[in-house]
C-alpha positions in Angstrom: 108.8 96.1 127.4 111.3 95.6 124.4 112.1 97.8 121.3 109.6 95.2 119.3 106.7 95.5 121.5 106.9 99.6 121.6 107.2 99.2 118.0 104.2 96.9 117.9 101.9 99.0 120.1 102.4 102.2 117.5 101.6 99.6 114.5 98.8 98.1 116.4 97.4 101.7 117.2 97.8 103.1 114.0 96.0 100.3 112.4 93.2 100.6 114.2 93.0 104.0 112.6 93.6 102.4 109.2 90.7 100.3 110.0 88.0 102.7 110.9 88.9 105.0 107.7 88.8 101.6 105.8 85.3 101.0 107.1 84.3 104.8 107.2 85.8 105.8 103.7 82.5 107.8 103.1 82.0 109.7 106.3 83.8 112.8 107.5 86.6 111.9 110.4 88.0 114.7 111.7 91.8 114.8 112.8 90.6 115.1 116.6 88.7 111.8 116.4 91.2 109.8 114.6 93.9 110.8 117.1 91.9 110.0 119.7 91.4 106.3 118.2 95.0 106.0 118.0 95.3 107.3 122.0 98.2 110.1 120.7 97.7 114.3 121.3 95.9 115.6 118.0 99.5 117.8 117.8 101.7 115.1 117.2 98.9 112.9 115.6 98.7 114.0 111.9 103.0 113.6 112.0 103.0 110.1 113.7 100.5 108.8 110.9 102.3 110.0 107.9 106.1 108.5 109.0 103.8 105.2 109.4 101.6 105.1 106.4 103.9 108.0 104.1 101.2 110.5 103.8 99.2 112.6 105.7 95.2 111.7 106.8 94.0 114.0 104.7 95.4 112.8 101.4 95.3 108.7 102.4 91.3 109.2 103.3 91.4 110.7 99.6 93.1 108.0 97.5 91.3 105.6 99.3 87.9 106.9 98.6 89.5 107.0 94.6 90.1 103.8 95.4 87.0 102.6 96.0 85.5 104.4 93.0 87.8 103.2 90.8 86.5 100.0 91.9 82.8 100.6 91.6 83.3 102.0 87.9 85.5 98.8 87.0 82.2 96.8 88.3 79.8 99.0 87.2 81.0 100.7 83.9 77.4 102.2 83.5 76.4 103.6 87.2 76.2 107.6 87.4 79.1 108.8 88.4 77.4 111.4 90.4 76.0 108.5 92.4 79.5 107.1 92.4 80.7 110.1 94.1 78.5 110.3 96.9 78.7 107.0 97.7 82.1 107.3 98.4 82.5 110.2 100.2 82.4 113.3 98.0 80.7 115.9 98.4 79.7 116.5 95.0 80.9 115.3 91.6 83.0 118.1 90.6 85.2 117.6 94.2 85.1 113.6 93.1 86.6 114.5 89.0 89.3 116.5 90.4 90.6 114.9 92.4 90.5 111.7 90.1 91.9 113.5 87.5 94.9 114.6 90.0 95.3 111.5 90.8 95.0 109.3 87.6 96.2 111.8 84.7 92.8 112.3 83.0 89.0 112.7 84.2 86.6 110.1 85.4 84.4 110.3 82.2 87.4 108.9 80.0 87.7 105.9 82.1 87.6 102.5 80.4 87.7 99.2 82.6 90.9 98.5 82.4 92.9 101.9 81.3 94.1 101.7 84.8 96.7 99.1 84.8 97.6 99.6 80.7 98.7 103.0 81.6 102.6 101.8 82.6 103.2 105.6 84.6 100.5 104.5 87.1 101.2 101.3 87.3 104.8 102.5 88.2 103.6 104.6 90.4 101.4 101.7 92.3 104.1 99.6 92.5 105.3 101.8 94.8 102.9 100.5 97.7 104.7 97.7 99.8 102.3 97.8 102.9 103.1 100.3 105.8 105.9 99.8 108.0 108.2 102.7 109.9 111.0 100.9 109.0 110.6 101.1 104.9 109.9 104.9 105.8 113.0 105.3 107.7 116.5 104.6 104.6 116.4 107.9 103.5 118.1 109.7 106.5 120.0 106.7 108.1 122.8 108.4 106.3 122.9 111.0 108.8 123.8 108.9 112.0 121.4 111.1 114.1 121.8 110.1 117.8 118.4 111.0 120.6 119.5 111.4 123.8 116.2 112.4 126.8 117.0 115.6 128.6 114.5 116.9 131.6 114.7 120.5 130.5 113.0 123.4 133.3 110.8 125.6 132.0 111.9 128.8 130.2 110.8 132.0 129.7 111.0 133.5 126.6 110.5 136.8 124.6 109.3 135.6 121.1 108.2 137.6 117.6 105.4 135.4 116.0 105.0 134.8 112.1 102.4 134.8 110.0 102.9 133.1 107.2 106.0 131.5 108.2 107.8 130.0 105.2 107.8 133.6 104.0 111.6 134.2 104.0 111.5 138.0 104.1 109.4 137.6 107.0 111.4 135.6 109.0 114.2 137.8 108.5 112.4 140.5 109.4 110.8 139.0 112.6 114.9 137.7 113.8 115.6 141.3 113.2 113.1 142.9 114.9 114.1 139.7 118.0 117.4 140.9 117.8 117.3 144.0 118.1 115.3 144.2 121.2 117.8 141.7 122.8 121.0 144.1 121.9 119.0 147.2 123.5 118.6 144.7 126.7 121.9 144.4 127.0 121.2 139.9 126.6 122.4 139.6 123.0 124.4 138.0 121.7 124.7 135.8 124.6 121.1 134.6 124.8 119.4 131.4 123.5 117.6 131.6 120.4 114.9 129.1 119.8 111.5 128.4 117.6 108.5 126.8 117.8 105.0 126.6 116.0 101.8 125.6 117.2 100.6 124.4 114.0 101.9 121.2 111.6 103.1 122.5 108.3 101.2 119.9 106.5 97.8 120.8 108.4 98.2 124.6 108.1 97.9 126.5 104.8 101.3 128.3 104.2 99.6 131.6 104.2 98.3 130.8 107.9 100.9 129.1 109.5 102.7 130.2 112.4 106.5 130.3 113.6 107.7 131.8 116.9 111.0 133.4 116.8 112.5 133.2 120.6 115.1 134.3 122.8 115.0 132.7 126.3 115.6 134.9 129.1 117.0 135.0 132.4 114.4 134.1 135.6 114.7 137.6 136.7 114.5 139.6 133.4 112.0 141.8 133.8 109.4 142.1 130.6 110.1 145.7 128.8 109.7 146.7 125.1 107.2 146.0 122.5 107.5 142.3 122.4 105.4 139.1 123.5 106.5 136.8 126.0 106.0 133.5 127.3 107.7 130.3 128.4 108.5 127.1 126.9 107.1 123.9 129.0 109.5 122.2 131.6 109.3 118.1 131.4 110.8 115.4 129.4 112.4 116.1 125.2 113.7 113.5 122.9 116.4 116.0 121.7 118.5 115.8 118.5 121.5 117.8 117.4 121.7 118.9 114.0 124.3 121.3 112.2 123.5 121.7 108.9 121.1 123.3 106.1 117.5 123.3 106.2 116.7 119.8 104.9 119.0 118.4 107.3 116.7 119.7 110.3 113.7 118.0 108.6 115.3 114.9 108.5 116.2 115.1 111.8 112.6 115.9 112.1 111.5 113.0 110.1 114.3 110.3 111.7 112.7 111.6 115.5 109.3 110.8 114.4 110.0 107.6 111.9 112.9 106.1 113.1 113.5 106.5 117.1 109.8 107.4 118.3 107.9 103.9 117.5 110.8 101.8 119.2 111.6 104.1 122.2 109.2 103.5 124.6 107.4 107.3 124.2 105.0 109.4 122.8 104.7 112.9 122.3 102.7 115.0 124.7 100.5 117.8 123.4 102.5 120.9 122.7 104.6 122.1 120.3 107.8 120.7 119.5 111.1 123.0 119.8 114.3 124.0 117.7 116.7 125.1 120.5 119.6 127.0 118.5 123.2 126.4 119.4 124.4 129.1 117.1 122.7 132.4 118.5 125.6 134.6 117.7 124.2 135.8 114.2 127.4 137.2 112.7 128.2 133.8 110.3 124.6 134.2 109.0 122.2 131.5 109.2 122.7 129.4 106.2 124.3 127.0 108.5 122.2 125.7 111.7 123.1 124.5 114.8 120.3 123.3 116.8 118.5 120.8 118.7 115.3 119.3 118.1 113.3 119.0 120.8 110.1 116.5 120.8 108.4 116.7 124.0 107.7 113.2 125.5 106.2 110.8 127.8 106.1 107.3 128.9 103.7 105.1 126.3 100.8 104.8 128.1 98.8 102.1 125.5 
């Protein structure tokens, strides 16, 4: 099967997705169901979508039910908005003027047919909608000249901290400490891997509740001693990319995997958590600068 077909197969998937929210605008789809429509692990799902369609489910399903009100209240200057609400999937009217208001600058009651297009920032703004296509998503990090190679990596065992709140940065210092120092009383670091991972999405997860794992990857025959969780990263097959830089860079690298190399490659993620394998585990340059690989588990395309 060609580059064109694999890509074809992800657009023809994800469309079917578009489809069903098109037609079921007004009823609740969970995230479980529409990954399931597209035949990809809920996991990956929600990231998949928004390098296709450049947002996430949450927030398409919620312009396009604007959408669709906007619509009614151009037809029907005079129906309730209450009623217009509810029809298109809001819970109440208060949920439905928010988020119009968020959206369009100023509440649904102030709407005039027509106000839409006169005003020149939103029309800026919708101008800005050429269709979905991975390729349109993908310019801004072609700069960076990422290169995926496919490494079968065994499984490894790992000690790990986990975060609460993990965009905290005080946190996370705190938590690489705390990893750190339990390695240099074992006598492994520095010398030992260092790795992350998170079981939840970033854009799914409310910052307050997300979760990061710190890691250190151990021996086979380490015995488990100290205060300290452990566990073991999956053996199989990982789209891997190497990135050395700040921050942003690793979620481009992030966002090239997912946008750029994943709908042409022939895979699709399997149903666990993605891994940052760090190159740089010696600490003493401080971690401004990363050196890591991205890891995107993987499997044959099976639709």
């Amino acid at each position: 099967m060609s580059e064109g077909r694999f890509l074809e197969s992800y657009e023809q998937r994800l469309n079917d997705v578009l489809d069903v929210i098109e037609r079921g605008y007004d009823q609740r789809l969970s995230l479980e169901q529409l990954a399931d429509l597209a035949h990809f692990s809920p996991f990956h799902f929600h990231r998949i979508f928004k390098a296709y369609v450049g947002e996430t489910p949450n927030v398409f399903v919620r312009r396009l039910r604007l959408q669709k009100a906007l619509a009614l209240m151009e037809r029907r200057p005079h129906k309730n908005l209450a009623e217009i609400a509810v029809d298109c999937g809001f819970a109440q009217l208060s949920d439905f003027s928010r988020a119009f208001k968020e959206e369009y600058g100023y509440p649904p009651s102030k709407h005039k047919i027509g106000r839409i297009v006169e005003d020149s920032k939103i029309r800026q703004d919708m101008l800005k909608n050429r269709g979905y296509d991975f390729r349109r998503l993908n310019r801004a990090v072609e700069g960076d000249e990422f290169k995926v190679r496919i490494e079968e990596l065994p499984a490894q065992r790992i000690a790990f901290v986990r975060v609460i709140g993990g965009y905290h940065p005080e946190r996370l210092m705190a938590a690489l400490e705390r990893l750190l120092s339990w390695g240099r009383k074992q006598g492994i670091y520095p010398g030992a891997k260092l790795a992350s991972r998170s079981p939840d999405h970033p854009d799914i997860v409310p910052v307050s509740r997300y979760r990061i794992d710190l890691c250190m990857i151990l021996a086979g025959n380490m015995r488990e001693s100290g205060r300290m969780s452990f566990g073991f990263i999956p053996s199989g097959r990982y789209a891997m990319v190497h990135c050395h830089g700040d921050i942003q860079k690793v979620d481009r690298a992030w966002t090239y995997l997912f946008s750029n190399w994943l709908p042409t490659s022939g895979y699709e993620p399997v149903d666990q958590p993605s891994v940052e394998i760090f190159r740089n585990s010696d600490d003493s340059g401080g971690w401004s600068t990363l050196d890591l690989d991205c890891c995107l588990p993987i499997r044959p395309l099976t639709y």
